[in-house]
N, C-alpha and C positions, 0 to 999 in steps of 0.2 A: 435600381441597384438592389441586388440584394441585402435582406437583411440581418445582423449578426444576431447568434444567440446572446440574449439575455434574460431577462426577469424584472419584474413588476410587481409592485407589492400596495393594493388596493388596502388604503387605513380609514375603517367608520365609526361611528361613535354610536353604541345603541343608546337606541330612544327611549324613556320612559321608564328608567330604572335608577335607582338612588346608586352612588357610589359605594361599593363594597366595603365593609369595616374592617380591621384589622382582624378578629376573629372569621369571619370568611375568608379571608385570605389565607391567615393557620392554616382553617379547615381543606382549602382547597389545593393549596401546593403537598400539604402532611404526607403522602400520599408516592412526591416525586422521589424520584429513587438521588441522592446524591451523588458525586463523582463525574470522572470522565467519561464521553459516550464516544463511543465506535472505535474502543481500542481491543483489538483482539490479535496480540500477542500469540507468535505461535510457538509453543511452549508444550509441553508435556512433565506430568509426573514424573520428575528426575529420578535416576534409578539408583543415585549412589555413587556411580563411579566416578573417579578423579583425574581430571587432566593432571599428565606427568609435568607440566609447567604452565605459570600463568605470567604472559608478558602484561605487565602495566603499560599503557600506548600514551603518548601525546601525539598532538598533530607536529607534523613534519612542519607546518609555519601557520602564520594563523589568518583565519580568514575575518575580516570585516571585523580586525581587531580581537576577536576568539580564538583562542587556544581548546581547539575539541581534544576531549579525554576520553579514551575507552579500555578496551583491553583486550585479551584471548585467549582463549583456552588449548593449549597444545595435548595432543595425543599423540604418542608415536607409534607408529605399526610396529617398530622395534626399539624398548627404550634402549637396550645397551648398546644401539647402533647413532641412539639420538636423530636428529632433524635431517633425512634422507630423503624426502618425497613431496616435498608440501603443496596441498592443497587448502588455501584460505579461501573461509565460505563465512561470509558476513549476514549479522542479522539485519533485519526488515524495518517497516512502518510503525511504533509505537509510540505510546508516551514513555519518558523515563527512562532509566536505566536499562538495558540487553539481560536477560535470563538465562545466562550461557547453558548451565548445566538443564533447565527446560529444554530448551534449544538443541542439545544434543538428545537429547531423550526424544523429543518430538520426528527430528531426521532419524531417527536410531529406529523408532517401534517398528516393531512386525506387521508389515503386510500381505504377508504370501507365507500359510502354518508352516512348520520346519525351516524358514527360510532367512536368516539372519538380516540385520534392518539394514539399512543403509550405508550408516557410518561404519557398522562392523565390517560388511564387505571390502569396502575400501581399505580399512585397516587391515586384512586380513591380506590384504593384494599387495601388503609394501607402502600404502599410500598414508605420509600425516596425515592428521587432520589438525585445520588450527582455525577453531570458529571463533568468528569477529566478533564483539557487541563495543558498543556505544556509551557514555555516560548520560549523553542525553538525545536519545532515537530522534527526537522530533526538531531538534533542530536543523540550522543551515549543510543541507547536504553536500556543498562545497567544505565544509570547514567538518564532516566526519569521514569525508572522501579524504582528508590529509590527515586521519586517524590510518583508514585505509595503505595509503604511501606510507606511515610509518611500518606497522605490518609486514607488506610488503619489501621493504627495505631488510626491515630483519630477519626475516626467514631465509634470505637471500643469504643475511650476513652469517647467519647459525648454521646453514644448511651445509649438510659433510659428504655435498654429492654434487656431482656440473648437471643435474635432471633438472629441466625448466619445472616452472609453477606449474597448478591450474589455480585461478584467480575466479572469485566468484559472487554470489548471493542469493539468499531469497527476497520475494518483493524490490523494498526499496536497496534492500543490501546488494542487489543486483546491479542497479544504480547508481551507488556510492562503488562498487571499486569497477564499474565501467567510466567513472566519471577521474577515479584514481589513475586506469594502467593510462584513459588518455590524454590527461596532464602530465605525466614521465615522458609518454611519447612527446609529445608538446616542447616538453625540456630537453628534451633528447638525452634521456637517461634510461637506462636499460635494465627493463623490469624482469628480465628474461621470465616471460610469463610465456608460454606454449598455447595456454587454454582459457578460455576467457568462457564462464557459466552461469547463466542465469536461470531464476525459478519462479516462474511468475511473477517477473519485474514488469512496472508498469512504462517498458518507455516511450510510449509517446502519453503516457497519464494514466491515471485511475480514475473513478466517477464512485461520489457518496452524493443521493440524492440530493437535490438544492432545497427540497420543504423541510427532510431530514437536517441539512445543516439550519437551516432559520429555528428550526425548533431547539435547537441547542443554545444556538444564542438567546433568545425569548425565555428560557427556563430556567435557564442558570440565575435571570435577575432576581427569581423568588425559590433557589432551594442553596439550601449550603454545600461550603465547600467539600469534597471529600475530603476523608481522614490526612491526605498529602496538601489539603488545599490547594488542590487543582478542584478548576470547576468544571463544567458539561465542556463547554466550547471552548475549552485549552489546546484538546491536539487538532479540532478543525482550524484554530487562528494561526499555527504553529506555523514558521517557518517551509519544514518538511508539506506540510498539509498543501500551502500555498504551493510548491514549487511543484508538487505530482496532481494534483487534483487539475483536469481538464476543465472541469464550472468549478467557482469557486465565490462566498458572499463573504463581506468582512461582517456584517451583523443582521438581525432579522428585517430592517427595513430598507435592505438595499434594494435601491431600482438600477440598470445600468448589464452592461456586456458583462456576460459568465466566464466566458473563455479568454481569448487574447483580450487583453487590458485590465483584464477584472483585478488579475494581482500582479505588481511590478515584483517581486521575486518570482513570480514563475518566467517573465517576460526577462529578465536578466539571469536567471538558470538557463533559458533554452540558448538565450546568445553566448552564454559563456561557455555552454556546449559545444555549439558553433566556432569558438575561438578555439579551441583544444581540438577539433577535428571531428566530434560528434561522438564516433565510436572508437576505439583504439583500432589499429590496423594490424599490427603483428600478428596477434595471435588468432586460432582458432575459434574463432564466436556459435557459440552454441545457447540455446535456448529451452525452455519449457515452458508451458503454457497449462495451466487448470481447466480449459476452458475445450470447448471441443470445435474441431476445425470443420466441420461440412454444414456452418451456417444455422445449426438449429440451436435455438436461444433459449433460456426459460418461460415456462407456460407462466407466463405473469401479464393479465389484461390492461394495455396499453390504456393510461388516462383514468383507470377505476380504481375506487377507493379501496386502499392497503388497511387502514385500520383508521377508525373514526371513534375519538374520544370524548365523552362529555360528562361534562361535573357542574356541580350545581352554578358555578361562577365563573367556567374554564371548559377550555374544547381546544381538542386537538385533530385535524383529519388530513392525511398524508396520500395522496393518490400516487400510484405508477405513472413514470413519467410521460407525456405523451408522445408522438413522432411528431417533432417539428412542429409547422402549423404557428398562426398568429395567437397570442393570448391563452394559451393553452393554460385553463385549471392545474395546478400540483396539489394546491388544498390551503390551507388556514389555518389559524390559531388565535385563542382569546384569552384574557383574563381579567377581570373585571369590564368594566365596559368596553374599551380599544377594540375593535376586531382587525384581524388580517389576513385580507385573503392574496394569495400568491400565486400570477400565472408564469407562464413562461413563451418565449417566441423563437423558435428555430432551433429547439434545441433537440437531438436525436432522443429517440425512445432507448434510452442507454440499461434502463432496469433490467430489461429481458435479453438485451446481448447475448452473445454465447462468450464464458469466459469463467475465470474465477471468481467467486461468491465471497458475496458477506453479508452476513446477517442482519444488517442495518435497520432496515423495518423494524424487526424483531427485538433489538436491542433498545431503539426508542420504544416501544410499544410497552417492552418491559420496565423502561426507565417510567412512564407516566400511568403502570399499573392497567394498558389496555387491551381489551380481546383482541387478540390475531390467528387468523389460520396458521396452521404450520407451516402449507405451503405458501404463504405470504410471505415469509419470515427475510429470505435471503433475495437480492439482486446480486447482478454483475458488480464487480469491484475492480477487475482487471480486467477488460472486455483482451477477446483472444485475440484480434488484430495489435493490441498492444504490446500484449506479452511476446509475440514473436516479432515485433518491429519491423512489423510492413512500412515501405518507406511512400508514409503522407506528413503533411504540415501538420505538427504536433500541435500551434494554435487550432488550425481551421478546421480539422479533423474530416478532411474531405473524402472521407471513407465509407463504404460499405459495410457495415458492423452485422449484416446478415449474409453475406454473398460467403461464400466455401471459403479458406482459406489457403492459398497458394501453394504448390510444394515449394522447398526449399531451392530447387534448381531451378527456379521461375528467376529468379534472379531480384525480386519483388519488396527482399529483406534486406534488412542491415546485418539481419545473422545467417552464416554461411552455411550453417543445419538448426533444425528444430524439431522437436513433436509435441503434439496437441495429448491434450486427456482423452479420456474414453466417453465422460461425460462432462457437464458443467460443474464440476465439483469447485468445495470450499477451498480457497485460497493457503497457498501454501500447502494443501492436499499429498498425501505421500501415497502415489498414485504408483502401482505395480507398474503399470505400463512407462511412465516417466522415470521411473527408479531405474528400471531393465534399459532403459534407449541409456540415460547418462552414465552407469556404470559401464557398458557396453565400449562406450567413446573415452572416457576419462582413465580407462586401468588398461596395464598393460597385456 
């Protein structure tokens, strides 16, 4: 029988060394950078401008006893015409609160000189815009998906025109109102949504190293909380964290399966997907992807060490993931005498995929003050067979993450068109080439 992926986490006691005093300890954490790690918020220097209205959102009902809260920001292409076009585009993967007016600035910037950003185009074509945010990004994606249906519902209810939606998101926001138009479907209530758009949604997962996650929870037990009191390993335990991340550890010394079973909310997200119909049916499913379709991955060597840290009391060393394979090395960590080293067994060399990036390496490297290359810095976040929702077992991930990726007429996806980047670029990326394919589809 084959073996599942999991992880292993080898614990020794060095020999021949007095236990650390309290002032070694000061001295060796001093050093760790506080706050949450691997939140990168896609967000830009806000420019100023004001949505013509701001709906306060609750959830349509609540899930698992929560009542999710968020909001949105409306612009209209025409205010004295009011709510004629609406296109709802929801924020992503964070901790905390949505950055709307980042959020808009970020889709908005100039990619192409002379060439107005995103959102302007669309406003300029006739089209609202009404971007979604959250009160709290990182929680149960069920319970901001019926932030989403509230939304939804109103636009419908304000709107001074019979023009169907286009329904959307970046990342997870992708997610939440794929997961919103199909529970309406499900109820058999009528989202009258035309277009259905994703941007580098992770749907069949995302991947944040597994030595990366260990190292969050190990570090957080000796550095304080950020200025929110949120600690390192707040949005990896998170709800959200759990339900998209394909491996996934509750703390640094898990041993045990990564994927199916490791979290009982991701294992009850995929079924409840399942119960709703998986993707919505009505509308148009369209997709984007960061990541590039003809198979070639980032130059990052499989199994070798990403950045290797050591202090006088303390060590940290993170390797690239390796392909599969029994026992595979990811690397270790120490402080005071405990050591831990952590392999892993069958699990895909997911670092180098081809797809959208995040700088994860880089951000812990920077959180414990260590030398990294630059090109070390970023792995895969959104491997591209994800983002375009090739249809494999979201657990078992029985996929080729190097082979080409399929055209759209292959019949292979869940979404009825897609385009890939140009390159493996950063996640959430406002990519000329993805801007032109979805302006292209969504105006009239």
């Amino acid at each position: 029988m084959a073996q599942k992926p999991r992880v292993d986490v080898a614990l020794t006691l060095l020999e021949g060394q007095a236990e650390p005093s309290r002032a070694e300890l000061a001295e060796a954490t001093a050093q760790l950078t506080p706050g949450i790690w691997f939140t990168a918020a896609l967000t830009a220097p806000a420019d100023g401008r004001q949505p013509d209205v701001v709906w306060d959102l609750t959830g349509a009902s609540p899930y698992e006893g929560q009542v999710a809260k968020g909001r949105a920001a409306v612009y209209y292409a025409n205010p004295k015409f009011g709510l004629s076009r609406p296109f709802i585009f929801s924020d992503g993967f964070s901790y905390g609160p949505s950055d709307l007016p980042g959020l808009f600035a970020h889709f908005n910037q100039e990619y192409e000189e002379g060439k107005p950003g995103f959102l302007d185009q669309l406003l300029r074509r006739g089209i609202d815009v009404i971007l979604l945010g959250f009160e709290e990004r990182h929680t149960h994606i069920q319970a901001n998906a019926e932030v989403a249906i509230s939304a939804i519902l109103r636009a419908i209810e304000e709107r001074k025109s019979d023009t169907p939606l286009t329904v959307g998101g970046v990342s997870m926001g992708g997610i939440v109102t794929r997961y919103a138009l199909a529970k309406l479907e499900s109820q058999q209530v009528d989202h009258q949504t035309a277009t259905y758009l994703s941007y580098d949604s992770p749907h069949n997962g995302a991947w944040i190293p597994l030595i990366l996650q260990q190292m969050a929870y190990f570090f957080e037990d000796f550095t304080p909380a950020g200025p929110d009191g949120a600690k390192q390993a707040d949005l990896i335990r998170s709800p959200a964290a759990q339900q998209l991340l394909w491996a996934w550890v509750e703390n640094s010394k898990y041993k045990g399966p990564v994927a199916a079973r490791s979290s009982e909310l991701r294992d009850d997200f995929l079924r409840d997907f399942q119960s709703i119909g998986n993707f919505p049916q009505r509308p148009l499913k369209l997709g984007v992807a960061n990541g590039r379709g003809d198979g070639v991955g980032l130059p990052l060597p499989t199994g070798e060490v990403a950045f290797d840290w050591q202090a006088l009391i303390a060590s940290a060393t993170a390797r690239f993931q390796p392909d599969k394979g029994e026992k595979q090395k990811i690397g270790g960590m120490h402080l005071g005498l405990e050591v831990r080293r952590s392999t892993t067994t069958e699990v895909p060399a997911l670092d180098n995929a081809p797809g959208g990036t995040m700088g994860t390496f880089g951000l812990v490297a920077d959180a414990l003050k260590a030398k990294i290359a630059d090109d070390y810095r970023s792995g895969a976040f959104v491997p591209a067979v994800s983002a375009v929702a090739l249809d494999y077992d979201p657990a078992k991930w029985d996929v080729d993450l190097k082979a080409p990726v399929p055209t759209p007429d292959s019949g292979k996806s869940h979404l009825d068109d897609y385009a890939l980047d140009t390159d493996n670029n950063e996640h959430g990326h406002i990519s000329g080439a993805l801007i032109d394919w979805i302006v292209e589809r969504i105006t009239p």
